[in-house]
N, C-alpha and C positions, 0 to 999 in steps of 0.2 A: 534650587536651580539644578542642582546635581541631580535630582530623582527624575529629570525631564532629557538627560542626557541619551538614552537607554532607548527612547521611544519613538519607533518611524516615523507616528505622524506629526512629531512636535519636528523632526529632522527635516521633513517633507514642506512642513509649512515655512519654515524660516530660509528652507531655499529659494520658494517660490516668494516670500517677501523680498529676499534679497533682488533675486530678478526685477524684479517691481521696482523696487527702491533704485535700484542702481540703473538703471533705464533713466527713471525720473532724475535723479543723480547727474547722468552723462547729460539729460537734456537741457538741463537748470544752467549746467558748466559751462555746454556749447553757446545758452544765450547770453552767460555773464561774460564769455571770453569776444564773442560777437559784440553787447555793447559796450568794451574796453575797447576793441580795436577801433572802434568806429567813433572813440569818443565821446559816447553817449551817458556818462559821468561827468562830461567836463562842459559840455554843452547843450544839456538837457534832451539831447537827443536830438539836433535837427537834422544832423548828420543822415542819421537810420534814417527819420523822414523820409530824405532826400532820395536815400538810395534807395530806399521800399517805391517811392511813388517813381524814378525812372526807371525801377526794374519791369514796372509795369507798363509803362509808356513800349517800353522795348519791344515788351512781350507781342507788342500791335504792328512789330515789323513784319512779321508776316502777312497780315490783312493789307497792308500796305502794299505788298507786293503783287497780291491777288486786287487791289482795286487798280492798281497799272494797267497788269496785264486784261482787265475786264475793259478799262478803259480804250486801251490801243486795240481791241477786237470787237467793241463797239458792244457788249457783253452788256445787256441791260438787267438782266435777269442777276446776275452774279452782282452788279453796284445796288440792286435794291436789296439785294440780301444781306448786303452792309452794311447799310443804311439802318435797315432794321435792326442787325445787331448793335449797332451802335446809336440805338434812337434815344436823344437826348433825355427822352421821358424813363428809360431805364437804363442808361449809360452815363457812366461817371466820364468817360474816356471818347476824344471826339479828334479827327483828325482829317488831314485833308492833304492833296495833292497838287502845287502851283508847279506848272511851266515856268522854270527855274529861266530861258532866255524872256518870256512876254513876261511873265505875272501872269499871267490867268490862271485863273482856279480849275483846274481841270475833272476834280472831286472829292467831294465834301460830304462827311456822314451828317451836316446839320445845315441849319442856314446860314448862320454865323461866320464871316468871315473874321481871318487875323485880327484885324481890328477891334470888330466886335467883341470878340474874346477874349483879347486883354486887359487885363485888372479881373478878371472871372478865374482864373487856372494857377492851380499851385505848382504844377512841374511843365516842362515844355522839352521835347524832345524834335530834334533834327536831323534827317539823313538823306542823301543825296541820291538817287534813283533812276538806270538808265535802262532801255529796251528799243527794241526796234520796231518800226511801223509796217505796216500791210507795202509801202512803197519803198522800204527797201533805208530809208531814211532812219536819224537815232535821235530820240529826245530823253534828253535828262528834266528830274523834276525834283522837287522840292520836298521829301512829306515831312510834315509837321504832324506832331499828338501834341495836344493838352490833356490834363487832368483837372475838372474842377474843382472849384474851390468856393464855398462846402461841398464837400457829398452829399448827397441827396440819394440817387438811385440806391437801392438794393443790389449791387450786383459786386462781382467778386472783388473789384477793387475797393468798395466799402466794406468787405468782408474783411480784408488785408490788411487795409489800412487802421481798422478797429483792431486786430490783433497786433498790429506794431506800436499802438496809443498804446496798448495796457501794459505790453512789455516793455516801452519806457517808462512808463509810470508805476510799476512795479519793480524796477531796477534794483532800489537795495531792498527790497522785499525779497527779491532772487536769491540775494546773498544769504540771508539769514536762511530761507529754505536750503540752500545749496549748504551749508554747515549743518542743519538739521539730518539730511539724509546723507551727508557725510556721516554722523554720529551714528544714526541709526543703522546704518549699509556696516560699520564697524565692528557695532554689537552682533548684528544679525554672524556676521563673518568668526569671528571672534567664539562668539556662541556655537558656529557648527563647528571649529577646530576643535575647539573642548568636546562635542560630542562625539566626533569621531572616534573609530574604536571604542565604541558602548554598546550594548544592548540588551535590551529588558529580559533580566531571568538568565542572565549570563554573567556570574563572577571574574572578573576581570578585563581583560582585551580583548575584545570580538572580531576578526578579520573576516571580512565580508569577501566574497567570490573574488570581485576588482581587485581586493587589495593582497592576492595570493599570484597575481601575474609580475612575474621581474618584474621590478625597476625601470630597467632600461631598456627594455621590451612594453612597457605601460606605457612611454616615454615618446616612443617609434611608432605606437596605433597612433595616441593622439597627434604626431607631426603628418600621419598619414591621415588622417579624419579631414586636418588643418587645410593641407593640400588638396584633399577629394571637395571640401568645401568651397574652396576657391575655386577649384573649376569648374563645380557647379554652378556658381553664380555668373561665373565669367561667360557658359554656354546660354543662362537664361536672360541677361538682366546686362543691361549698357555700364560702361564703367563710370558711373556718375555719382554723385553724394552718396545716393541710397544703397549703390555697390559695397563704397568703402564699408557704411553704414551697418549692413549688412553682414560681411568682414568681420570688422570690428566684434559685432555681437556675437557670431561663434568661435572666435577665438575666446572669450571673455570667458563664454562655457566651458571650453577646453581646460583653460585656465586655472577655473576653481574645478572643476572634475579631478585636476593634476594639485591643486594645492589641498583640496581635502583628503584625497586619496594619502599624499606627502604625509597630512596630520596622522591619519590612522594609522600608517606604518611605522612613524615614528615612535609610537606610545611602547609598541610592541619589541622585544630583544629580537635582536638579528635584523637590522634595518637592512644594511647593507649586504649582508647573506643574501639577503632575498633577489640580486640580482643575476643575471648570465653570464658577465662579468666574474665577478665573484665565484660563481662557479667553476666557470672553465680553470681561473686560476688556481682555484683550489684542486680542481682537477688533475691538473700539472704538478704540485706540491706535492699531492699526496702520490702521483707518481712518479716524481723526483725522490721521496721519500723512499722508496721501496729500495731502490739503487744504491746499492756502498756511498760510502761519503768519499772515498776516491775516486771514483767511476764520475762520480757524479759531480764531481768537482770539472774533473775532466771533459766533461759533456757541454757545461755549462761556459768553460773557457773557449773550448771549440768552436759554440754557438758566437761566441763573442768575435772570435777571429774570422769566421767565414761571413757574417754583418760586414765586418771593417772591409773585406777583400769586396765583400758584393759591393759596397756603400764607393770602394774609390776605384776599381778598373772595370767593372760593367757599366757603370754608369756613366764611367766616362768623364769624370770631376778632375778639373783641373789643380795647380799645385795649393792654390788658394783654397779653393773649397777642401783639399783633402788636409790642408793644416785647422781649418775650424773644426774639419770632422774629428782629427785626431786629439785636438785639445779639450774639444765636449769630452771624448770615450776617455781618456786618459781623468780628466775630472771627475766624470760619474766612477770609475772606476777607483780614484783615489778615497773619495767619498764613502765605497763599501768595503774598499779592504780598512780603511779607519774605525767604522762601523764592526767590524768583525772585528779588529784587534778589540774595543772598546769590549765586547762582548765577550770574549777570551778573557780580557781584564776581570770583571765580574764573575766569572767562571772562577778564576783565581781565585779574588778574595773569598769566594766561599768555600772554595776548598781547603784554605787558610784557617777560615774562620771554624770550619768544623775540625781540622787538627788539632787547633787552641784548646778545642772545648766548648768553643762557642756555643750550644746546644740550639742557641733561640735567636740563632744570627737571620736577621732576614734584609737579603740585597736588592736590589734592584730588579726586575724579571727580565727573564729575556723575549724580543719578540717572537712569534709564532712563525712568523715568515721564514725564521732557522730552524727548519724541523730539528736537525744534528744537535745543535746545540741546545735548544728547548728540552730535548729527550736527557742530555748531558745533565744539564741542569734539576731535573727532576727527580735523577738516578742520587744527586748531590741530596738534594731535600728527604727524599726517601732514606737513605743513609743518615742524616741528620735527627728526623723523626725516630728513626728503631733505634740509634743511641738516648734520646732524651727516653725512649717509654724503658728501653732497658736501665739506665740511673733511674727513673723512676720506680720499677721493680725491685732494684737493691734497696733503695731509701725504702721502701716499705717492709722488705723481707730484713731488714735492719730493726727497723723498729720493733715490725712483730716479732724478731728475734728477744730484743729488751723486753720489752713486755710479758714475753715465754717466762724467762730467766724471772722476769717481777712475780709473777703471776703464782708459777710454782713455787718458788723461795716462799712466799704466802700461804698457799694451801701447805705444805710440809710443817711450816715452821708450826702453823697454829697448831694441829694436832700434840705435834712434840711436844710443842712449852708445857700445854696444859698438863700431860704425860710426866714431864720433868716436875713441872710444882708440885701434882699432886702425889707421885711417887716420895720427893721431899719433904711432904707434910706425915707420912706415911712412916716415916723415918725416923722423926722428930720430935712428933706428939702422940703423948699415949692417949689413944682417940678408942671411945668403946666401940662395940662391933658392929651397929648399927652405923657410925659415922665412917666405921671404916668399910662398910657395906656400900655407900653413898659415893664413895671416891672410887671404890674399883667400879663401880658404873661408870664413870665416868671416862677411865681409864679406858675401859671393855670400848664405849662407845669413837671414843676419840680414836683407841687403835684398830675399830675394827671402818673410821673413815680415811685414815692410813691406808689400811690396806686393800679399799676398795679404790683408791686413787692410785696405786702400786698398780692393779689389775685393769685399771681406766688406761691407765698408760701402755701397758703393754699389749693390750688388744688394739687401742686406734693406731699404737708402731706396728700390728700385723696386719689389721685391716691397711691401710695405708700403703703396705709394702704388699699388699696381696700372696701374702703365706696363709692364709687361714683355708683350711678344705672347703669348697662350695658343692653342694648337695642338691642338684635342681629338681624340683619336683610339682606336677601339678599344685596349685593350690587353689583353695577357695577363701577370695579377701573377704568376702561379708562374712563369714564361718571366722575367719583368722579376727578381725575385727572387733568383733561382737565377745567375742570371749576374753580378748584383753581388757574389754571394757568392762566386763562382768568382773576381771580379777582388780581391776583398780578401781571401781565402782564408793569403795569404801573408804581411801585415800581422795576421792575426788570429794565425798561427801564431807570428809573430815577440812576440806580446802573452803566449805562452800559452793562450791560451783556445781552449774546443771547440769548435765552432761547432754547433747542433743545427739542423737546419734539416727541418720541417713543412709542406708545401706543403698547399694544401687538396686533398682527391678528386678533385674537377672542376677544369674548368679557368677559374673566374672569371673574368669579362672587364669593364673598366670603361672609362669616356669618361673618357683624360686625357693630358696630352702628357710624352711619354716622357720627353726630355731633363729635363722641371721635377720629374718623377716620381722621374729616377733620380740628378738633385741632393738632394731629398728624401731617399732611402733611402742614398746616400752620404752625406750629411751624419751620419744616425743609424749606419752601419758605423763612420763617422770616431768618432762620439762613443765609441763600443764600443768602438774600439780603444784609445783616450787615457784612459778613465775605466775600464773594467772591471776588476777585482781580478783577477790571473795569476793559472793553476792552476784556475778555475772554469771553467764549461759558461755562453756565450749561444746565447740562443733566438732564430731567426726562424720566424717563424707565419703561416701565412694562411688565414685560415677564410672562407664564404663563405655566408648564409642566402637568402631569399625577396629580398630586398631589397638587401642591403649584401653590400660587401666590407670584409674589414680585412686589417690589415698589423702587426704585433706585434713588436717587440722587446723582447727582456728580458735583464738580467745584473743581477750584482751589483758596487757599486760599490765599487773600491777606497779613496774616501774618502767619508767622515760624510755621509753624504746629511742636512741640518738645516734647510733652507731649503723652504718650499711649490714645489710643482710650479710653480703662477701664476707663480712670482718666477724658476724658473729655464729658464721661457721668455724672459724677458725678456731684452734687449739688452745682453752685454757681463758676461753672469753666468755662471759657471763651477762645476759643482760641487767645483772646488779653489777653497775660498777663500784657499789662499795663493797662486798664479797662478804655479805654479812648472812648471806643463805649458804646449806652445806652444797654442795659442789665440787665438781672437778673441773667444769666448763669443756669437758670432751664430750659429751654427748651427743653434741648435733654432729662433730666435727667423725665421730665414729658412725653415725647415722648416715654420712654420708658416703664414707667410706665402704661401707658394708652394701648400701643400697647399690654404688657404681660395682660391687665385686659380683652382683644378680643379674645384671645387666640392667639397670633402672636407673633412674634419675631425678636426684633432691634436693627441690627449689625451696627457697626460702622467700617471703614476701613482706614487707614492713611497710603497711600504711597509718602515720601517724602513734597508737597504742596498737592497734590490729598489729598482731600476731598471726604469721598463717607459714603450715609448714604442708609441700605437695610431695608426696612420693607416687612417680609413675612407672611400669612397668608394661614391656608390648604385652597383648592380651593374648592369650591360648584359645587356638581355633577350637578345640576340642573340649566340650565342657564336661564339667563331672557327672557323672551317671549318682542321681541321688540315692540311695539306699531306701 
């Protein structure tokens, strides 16, 4: 049902059902409300009969009155043409005119007089009828209609009277139809509220032309359509059944023109935005807004008091009216300064609540309609937020504090112990010279990762604090690249790993100095070789656009990549959290250091095991002249 939301002519069809249906609907109603009044549920309908067969009888007042006056002007031509309309062989309806003082038949569409007639006519209609004569003299007459009884002739009163038989005799037939196209006229209506605001191949809420007019300007057309429509009918058409009828019918369409338009707006945010209303007053707001909150205080009292003055001595309101007037203003008035205190309240306790410490205090909001106070309140929230992210900054810089302090106590101690042992075994046991060849390796090797962690440290404190000399100078990255890659070629091999290597097209050239460059991109081969999983392919990349250069590393890593990127920059963090590879965990954290002291910039990226380290750099307009 939903995929048929979207589409005009499923929108198109089920309006023009509706019209249909709901036609048929009002017609069904108007006959069940017709044979209720008329009692034609409680008496099988003789009632309608009655009133259908004298509506008709009536109808022949006028012939009646044209057979008088043909009569009193001796008019033979005009009674024959009566005659004939009403010749018994094709007229159900027969009627005559008796000189109400003699009796005499004065004229008669048949042969048949009263007498003969009766026990023949199912309805009989009377009316008394007076005119004057060529001699100045007045007769009043009698006209009598019957209607026979059977019908016989074909003519309109057997037309009538067969559509009033089957509408009583379909009576609760009506009903059940009349619930039918209730249900149906429901769905149909129901069905285009939900499709409003849809359209095919448009994600979300569709506002159609119509439904970008105000509100209350959409509102004002159709009460003006309303009115233009009524006195168009009223200039063409008598104000009778088919007037109202008429009426009725485009109001109906105004109607649902106004309640589907309602749907569609509705679906959409900013219902009531969308009107003139709304505007203008926001208008006023936001240029109340610009004006001091004294000024504007002031303005707005003013307004108040020059109302009251207009409201009780232009007008001219006596002591009574000016005491209602005064006790409304005085109530609306008490109304918003409670309002405002209430709103000061709330103001309070959050300004309470953030001295407490409260960080995550959240109050009640204030309305919009108080710009001053709205702005107050957010000025609160704002203060609120930069104390929670700042405790949140300590708590971190806390911990990664602990963790420093864990981290290093770790890498020191290990070297030493071993140092210490085997110094003490050195001591102790008379060890031949080959065993004692075995222990100062070992010694050599442990103090000389001592003292590379000694030197780890004090270049990321100078990178860091930007005391190291920076030497800018052209360079060429695929040249710089390629040759790191040639000098660890053998440590990559020794790791397993493929080395895939990408040079960009051209030949990039950027302002940076070599040596801090090619610590840089040593430090990320070092990280490759110590961390990446054996038996896989790393990537080095260098792409180069309008502006920038980059620098790319990628592998996957042979353990749990779990920790944010942010974190494993940081000083003394290893993506082995069990510290069982040699290390100092400074190297990205100098990598990065050393990249920001060139003017460049190094991202780190962690999807999943992918590893990927980017160094950028702006590119140099001027490229190197090749040799």
């Amino acid at each position: 049902m939903k995929q048929l939301y979207g589409k005009l002519w499923v929108k198109c069809t089920a309006i023009a059902l509706l019209i249909v249906f709901a036609v048929l609907l009002a017609a069904s109603a108007l006959g069940i409300a017709y044979l209720i009044n008329y009692g034609a549920y409680a008496d099988g309908g003789e009632q309608v009969r009655q009133i259908a067969e004298n509506n008709l009888l009536q109808q022949t007042n006028g012939d009646g009155w044209a057979a008088l006056h043909a009569w009193a002007e001796d008019d033979t031509v005009s009674r024959n043409l009566l005659r004939d309309r009403y010749d018994p062989l094709t007229s159900n309806i027969y009627f005559k005119l008796t000189d109400k003082a003699t009796g005499e038949i004065l004229f008669s569409t048949g042969a048949l007089n009263k007498d003969d007639y009766s026990g023949k006519a199912s309805a009989y209609y009377q009316q008394d009828m007076s005119t004057s004569l060529s001699d100045g003299s007045d007769v009043t007459v009698v006209y009598q209609a019957y209607l026979k009884s059977p019908l016989a002739p074909r003519d309109s009163a057997l037309y009538v009277m067969t559509w009033v038989e089957r509408l009583i005799s379909a009576r609760y037939l009506l009903i059940v139809l009349t619930i039918l196209l209730l249900a149906v006229c429901l769905f149909l209506f129901i069905f285009l509220l939900c499709a409003m605001g849809h359209k095919e191949g448009v994600d979300g809420i569709y506002q159609c032309w119509l439904n970008k007019i105000p509100l209350d300007l959409f509102l004002a057309l159709l009460a003006l359509l309303f009115f233009a429509w009524a006195s168009f009918l009223g200039n063409i058409w008598y104000i009778d059944f088919w007037y109202y009828i008429l009426l009725a019918f485009g109001t109906a369409a105004l109607a649902l023109t106004l309640l589907l338009s309602v749907a569609g707006r509705a679906k959409a945010p900013g219902f009531f935005k969308n009107t003139l209303i709304y505007k203008v007053f926001a208008w006023i707001f936001r240029g109340l807004g610009r004006i001091p909150m004294v000024w504007r205080t002031a303005l707005v009292w003013g307004a108040l008091c020059l109302a009251e003055l207009f409201f009780t001595f232009m007008l001219g309101w006596n002591e009574e009216q000016y005491a209602v007037l005064w006790l409304l203003s005085r109530g609306v008035l008490t109304i918003v300064i409670l309002y405002l205190a209430s709103s000061l309240r709330l103001l309070q306790k959050e300004g309470q609540a953030i001295a407490d410490g409260q960080t995550d205090y959240k109050g009640k909001p204030i309305p919009r309609w108080l710009p001053a106070l709205k702005k107050h309140e957010e000025n609160l929230q704002s203060i609120q937020s930069g104390i929670q992210k700042a405790v949140d900054e300590q708590t971190r810089a806390e911990r990664m504090k602990t963790e420093l302090i864990t981290n290093v106590s770790h890498d020191i101690k290990t070297p030493l112990t071993s140092i210490v042992n085997y110094v003490d075994l050195l001591e102790k046991e008379d060890i031949q010279p080959e065993k004692a060849k075995e222990y100062v390796d070992v010694l050599n090797r442990q103090s000389a990762r001592l003292k590379k962690l000694t030197e780890d440290l004090v270049e990321a404190s100078k990178a860091s604090s930007g005391s190291l000399p920076v030497h800018l100078a052209p360079t060429d990255v695929n040249v710089l690249l390629s040759q790191l890659a040639g000098d660890y070629m053998e440590k990559l091999e020794g790791a397993q790993l493929e080395p895939i290597f990408r040079p960009a097209p051209s030949q990039p050239v950027i302002q940076a100095d070599g040596q801090l460059l090619s610590r840089v991109l040593g430090n990320l081969f070092s990280n490759i070789c110590k961390y990446a999983m054996p038996g896989t392919r790393v990537y080095f990349e260098s792409a180069a656009d309008e502006n920038t250069v980059s620098l790319t590393f990628k592998n996957i890593s042979k353990y749990e990549l779990n920790i944010p990127a942010e974190e494993l920059m940081a000083r003394f963090v290893r993506g082995d959290r069990s510290r069982h590879t040699e290390g100092s965990g400074l190297g990205l954290s100098i990598a990065q250091s050393l990249t920001e002291l060139q003017g460049g910039t190094f991202r780190l990226e962690i999807d999943g095991d992918l590893f990927k380290a980017v160094v950028t750099f702006p590119r140099e307009q001027t490229e190197l002249v090749q040799a």
